[in-house]
N, C-alpha and C positions, 0 to 999 in steps of 0.2 A: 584529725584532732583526737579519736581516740586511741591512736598509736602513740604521741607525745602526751595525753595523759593518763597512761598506764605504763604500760610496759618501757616507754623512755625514762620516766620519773624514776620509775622502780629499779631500772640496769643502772639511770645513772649514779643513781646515790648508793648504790650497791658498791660501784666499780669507783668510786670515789673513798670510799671504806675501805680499798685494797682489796677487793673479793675480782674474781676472774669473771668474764663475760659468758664462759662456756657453763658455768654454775644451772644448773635448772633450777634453782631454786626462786630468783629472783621473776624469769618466766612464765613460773607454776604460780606465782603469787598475783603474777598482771593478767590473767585468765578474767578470774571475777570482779576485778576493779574495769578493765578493758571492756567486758559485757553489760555492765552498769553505767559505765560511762554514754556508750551508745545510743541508750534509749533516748538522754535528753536534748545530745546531739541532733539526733533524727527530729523528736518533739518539737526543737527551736525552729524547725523549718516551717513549720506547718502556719502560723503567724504570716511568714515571710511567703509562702509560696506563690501568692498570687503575683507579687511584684517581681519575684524570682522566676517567675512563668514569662511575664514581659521583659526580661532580657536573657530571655531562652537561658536560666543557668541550669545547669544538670544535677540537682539534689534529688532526694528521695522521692520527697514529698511532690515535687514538679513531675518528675519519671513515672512514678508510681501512684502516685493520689494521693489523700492525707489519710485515708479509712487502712489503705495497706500501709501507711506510714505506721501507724499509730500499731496495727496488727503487729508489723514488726518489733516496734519498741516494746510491746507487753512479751514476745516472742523469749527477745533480748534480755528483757529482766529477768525472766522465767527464770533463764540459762545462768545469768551472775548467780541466782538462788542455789541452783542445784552444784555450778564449779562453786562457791562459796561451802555449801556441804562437802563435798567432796573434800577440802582441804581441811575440813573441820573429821572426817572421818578416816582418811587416811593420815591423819595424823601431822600435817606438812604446817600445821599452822602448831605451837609448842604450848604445852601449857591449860591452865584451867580456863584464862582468856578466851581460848580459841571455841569457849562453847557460846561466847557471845555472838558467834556468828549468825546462830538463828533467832536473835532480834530480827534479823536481816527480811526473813520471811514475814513475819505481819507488815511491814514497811514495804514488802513488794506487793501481797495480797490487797492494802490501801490502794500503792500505785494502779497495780490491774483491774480493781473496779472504778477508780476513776476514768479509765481511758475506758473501758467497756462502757460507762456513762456519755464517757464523748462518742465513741462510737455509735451508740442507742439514739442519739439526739440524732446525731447527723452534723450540726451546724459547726464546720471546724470554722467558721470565719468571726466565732467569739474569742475572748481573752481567756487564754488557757495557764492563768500566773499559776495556781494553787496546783493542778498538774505538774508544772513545769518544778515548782517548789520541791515538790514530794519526789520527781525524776533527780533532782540534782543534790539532794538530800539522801535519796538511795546510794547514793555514790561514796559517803564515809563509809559507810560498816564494812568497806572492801578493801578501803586503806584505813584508817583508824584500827579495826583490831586485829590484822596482823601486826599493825605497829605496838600497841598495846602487848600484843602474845612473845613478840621479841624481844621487849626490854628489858 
């Protein structure tokens, strides 16, 4: 899932534009939207795991537990933060736009203490909507202002 919603979205409507598939540009942009996407991927498991445990499926959160689940997601986000800077500082995102990107960081420092609160608790077998909100909501500022910085 997060191959088909990053870097497929991003090549395809690149290579629908007439632009070439060998472009690094469209790759270098699915970086930060592909490591933001992950975390809520992972996140959505954690709800499910238990039922996911009784028919032996192989997710994270069944593999791993929910506590390394959730480690990872925050891991995750970190990473969209820092490749999100990076295209903001080498310059690969154009324009005054492109300084929008560190919105991005208080929207993940939000996200990372909420899961360090789920963490702290213990209880992954609550309703984690407001988490799960804030995870899938991280996920514009990685396609929204590069799209913004391009037009």
């Amino acid at each position: 899932m997060g191959f088909t919603h990053s870097p497929y979205v991003i090549l395809s409507g690149y290579l629908f534009q007439g632009s070439s598939w060998a472009d690094p540009l469209p790759w270098v942009l699915s970086i930060p939207l592909f490591l933001a996407t992950l975390p809520a991927i992972i996140l959505a498991g954690i709800p499910d795991r238990l039922a996911d445990r009784e028919v032996s499926k192989k997710v994270i959160t069944v593999l791993w537990g929910p506590r390394e689940a959730v480690i990872l997601a925050a891991f995750l986000a970190c990473l969209a933060s820092l490749s999100g800077f990076f295209l903001w500082y080498f310059q690969i995102i154009p324009g005054s736009a492109s300084k929008l990107i560190w919105l991005a960081f208080p929207h993940a420092i939000t996200l990372l203490l909420a899961l360090f609160r789920l963490m702290k608790s213990g209880n992954y077998d609550r309703r984690i909507d407001g988490i799960m909100a804030l995870a899938l909501s991280y996920i514009i500022w990685f396609g929204l202002i590069p799209l913004i910085s391009f037009l």
